[in-house]
Every structure is written in structure tokens, then in C-alpha cells.
ZADRENKOL-44569 format. One record per residue: residue in three letters; x, y, z of N, C-alpha, C in turn. Coordinates in steps of 0.02 Angstrom, whole numbers, plus 50000, padded with zeros to 5 digits. Each point is the difference from the previous one (the first is absolute). Layout:
<rs>
AlaXYZXYZXYZ;...
</rs>
This chain:
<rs>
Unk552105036359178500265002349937500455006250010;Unk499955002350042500295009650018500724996450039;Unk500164996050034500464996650029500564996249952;Unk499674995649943500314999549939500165004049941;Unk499895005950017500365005649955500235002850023;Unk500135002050086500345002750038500784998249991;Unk499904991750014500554997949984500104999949948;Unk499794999249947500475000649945500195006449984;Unk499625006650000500395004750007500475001350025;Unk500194995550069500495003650043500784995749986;Unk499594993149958500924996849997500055004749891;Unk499685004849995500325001149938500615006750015;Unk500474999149937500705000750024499965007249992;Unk500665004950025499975005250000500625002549985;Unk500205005249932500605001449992499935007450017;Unk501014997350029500105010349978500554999049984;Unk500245005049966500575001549966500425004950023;Unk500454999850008500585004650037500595001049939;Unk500155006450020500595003749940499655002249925;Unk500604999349962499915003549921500344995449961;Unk499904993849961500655000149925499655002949950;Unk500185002349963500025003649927499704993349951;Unk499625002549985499474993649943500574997549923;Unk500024997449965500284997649955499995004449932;Unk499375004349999499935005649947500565006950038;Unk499925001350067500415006550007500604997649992;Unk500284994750026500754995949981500245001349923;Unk499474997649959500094998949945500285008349958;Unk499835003450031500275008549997500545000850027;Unk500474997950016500634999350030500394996649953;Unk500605005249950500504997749975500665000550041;Unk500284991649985500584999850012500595003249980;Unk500315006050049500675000949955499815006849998;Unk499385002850003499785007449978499685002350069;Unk499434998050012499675002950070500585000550059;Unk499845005250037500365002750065499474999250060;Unk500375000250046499554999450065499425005049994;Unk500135004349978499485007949996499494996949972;Unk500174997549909499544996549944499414995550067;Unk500374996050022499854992550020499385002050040;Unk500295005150044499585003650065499345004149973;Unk499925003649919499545002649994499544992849979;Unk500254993749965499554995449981499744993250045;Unk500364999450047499754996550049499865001450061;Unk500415006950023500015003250060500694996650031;Unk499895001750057500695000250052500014992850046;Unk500394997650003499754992050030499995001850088;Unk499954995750017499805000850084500744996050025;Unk500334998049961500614995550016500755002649951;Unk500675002150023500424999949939500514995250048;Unk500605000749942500734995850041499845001150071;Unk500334996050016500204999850061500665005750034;Unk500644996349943500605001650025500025007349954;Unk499874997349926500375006549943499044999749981;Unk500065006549967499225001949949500034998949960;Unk500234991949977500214997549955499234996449960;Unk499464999950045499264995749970499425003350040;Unk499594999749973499315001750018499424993849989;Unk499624999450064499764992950021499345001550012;Unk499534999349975499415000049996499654992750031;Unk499665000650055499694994950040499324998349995;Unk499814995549992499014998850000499744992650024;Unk499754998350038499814994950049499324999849995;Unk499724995749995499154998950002500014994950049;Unk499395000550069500204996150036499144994750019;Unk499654996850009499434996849997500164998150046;Unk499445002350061499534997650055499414995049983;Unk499794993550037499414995349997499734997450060;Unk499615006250029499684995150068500595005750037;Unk499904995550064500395000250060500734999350009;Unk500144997549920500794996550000500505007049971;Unk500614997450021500495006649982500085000949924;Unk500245006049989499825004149941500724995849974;Unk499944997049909500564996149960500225006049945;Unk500465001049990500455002749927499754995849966;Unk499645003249965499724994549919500405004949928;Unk500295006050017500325001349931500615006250035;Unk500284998149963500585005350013500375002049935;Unk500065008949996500405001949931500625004250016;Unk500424999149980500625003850022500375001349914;Unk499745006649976500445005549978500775001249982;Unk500604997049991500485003550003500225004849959;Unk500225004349980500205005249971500835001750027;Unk500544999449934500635000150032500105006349946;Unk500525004950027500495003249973500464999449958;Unk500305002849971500695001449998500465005650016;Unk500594998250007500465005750027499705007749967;Unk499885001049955499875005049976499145002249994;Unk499714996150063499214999550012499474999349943;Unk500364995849961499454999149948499514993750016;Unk499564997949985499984993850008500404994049958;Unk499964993450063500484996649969499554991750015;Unk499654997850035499584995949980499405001550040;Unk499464997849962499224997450047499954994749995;Unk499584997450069500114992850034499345000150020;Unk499504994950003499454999250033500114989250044;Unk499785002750067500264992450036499244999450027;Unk499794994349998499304998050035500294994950077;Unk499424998050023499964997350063500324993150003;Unk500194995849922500114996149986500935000349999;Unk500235003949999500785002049992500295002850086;Unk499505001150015500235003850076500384995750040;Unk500185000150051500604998150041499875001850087;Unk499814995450025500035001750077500485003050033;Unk500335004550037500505001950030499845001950050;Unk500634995550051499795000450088500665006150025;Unk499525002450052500335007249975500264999250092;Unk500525002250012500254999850056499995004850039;Unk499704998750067499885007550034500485003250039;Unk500704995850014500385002050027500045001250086;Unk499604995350025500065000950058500574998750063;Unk499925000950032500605001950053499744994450028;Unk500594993850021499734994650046500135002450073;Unk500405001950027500455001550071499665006149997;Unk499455000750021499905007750023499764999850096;Unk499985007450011500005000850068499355001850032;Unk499564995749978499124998250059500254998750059;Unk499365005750013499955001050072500535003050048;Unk500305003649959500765004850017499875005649980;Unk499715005550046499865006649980500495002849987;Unk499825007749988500755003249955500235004550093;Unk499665001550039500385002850063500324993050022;Unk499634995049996500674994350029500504998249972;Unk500064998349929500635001849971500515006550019;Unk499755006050013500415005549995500144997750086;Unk499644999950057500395000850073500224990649999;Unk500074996049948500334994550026500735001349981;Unk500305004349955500715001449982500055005450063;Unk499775001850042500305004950045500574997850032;Unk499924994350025500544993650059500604997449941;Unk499745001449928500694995849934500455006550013;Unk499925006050024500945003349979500414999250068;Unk500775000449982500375002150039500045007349986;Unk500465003350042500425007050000500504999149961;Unk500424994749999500485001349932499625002449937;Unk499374996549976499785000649937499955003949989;Unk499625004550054499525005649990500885007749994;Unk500484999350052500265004549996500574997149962;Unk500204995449963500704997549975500524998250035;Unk500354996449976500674996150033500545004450002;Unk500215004249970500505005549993499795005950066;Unk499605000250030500045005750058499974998750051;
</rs>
């Protein structure tokens, strides 16, 4: 009996939650057109995310993630916040996106194919010793 509750204790699931979104009542305190970043910041706080390029939005992130057993941990909810500006930092829309709207993006790491393994940096520097002439080094004019 101690073996069959072992296990079942151990495949029951386990959440945690990572980040902050702002609940639907503090949102709901946010007028369009009137609140400023300042306003926004005393009623929801400061997001952990803004623009990218311009400080044009403020992005509020929240992930709940469930572990079961031995198996890898699944995204079972995701809330994403937007909060946009306007030129004159007022607010200009709120946006709430769930896990259901999200978008995979493969993100490119930019790697270097032709690189130089197994070519230390003193063998690079004494293998150009034998590449100059004396013209180069003193010019063609002397």
C-alpha cells in the first residue's frame, strides 16, 4: 500500500510560474489616452520586458510551466501583457495574448561556417612571416 501512494504521489504534477502579467482588475485601472508610463508604473509596476528598438511598449511576461514524473517540464499557460505608447507617452493600447496566439520563432545564431580549428593564434601570426616581400614592407618609390 506505501508503494501505491508513493507512486501516485510522485506522478502528481508540479507547477511554477515564472514572471509577472498584471491581473485583469489592475488593467482595468488603466485609461486609454490619459495614463503615462509613470501612471502605468505606479499600478502595475515596471515590466521586466520594453521595445526592443524604440520605448515604444511595455511587455509584461508570465509562463506557468507543469512537471509529471520524470518527464520534461510543458508550458501549460502563457500571458503576455502589451502596453503601447504614444508619441506623447500616453497610453495608446492594452493587449493581453495567451499561449494560444503565440508564434514559434527560430532564432538564428549566426555562426561562422569556415572557421580556423586547430590553428592557434602564434601559428597564424609566424605563418605570415615567409608572406612579405621588401618592396611591401619599404615601398616601390625608394
Amino acid at each position: 500500500m506505501a508503494v501505491l501512494c508513493t507512486a501516485l504521489v510522485s506522478c502528481s504534477p508540479i507547477s511554477r510560474t515564472h514572471g509577472y502579467a498584471p491581473s485583469e482588475e489592475d488593467l482595468s485601472q488603466i485609461v486609454v489616452g490619459v495614463d503615462t508610463r509613470d501612471s502605468v508604473a505606479e499600478v502595475v509596476g515596471t515590466p521586466s520586458t520594453g521595445g526592443v528598438i524604440r520605448d515604444e511598449a511595455w511587455y509584461y511576461v508570465e509562463n506557468t510551466w507543469e512537471t509529471v514524473g520524470f518527464r520534461a517540464p510543458e508550458n501549460v499557460d502563457r500571458q503576455v501583457v502589451a502596453i503601447s505608447f504614444a508619441q506623447d507617452g500616453t497610453v495608446e493600447n492594452v493587449e493581453r495574448f495567451g499561449l494560444e496566439q503565440g508564434r514559434v520563432i527560430a532564432l538564428n545564431r549566426r555562426v561562422t561556417e569556415a572557421n580556423v580549428k586547430g590553428i592557434s593564434f602564434l601559428r597564424q601570426l609566424m605563418g605570415n612571416i615567409g608572406n612579405f616581400r621588401a618592396a611591401d614592407v619599404i615601398g616601390p618609390d625608394s
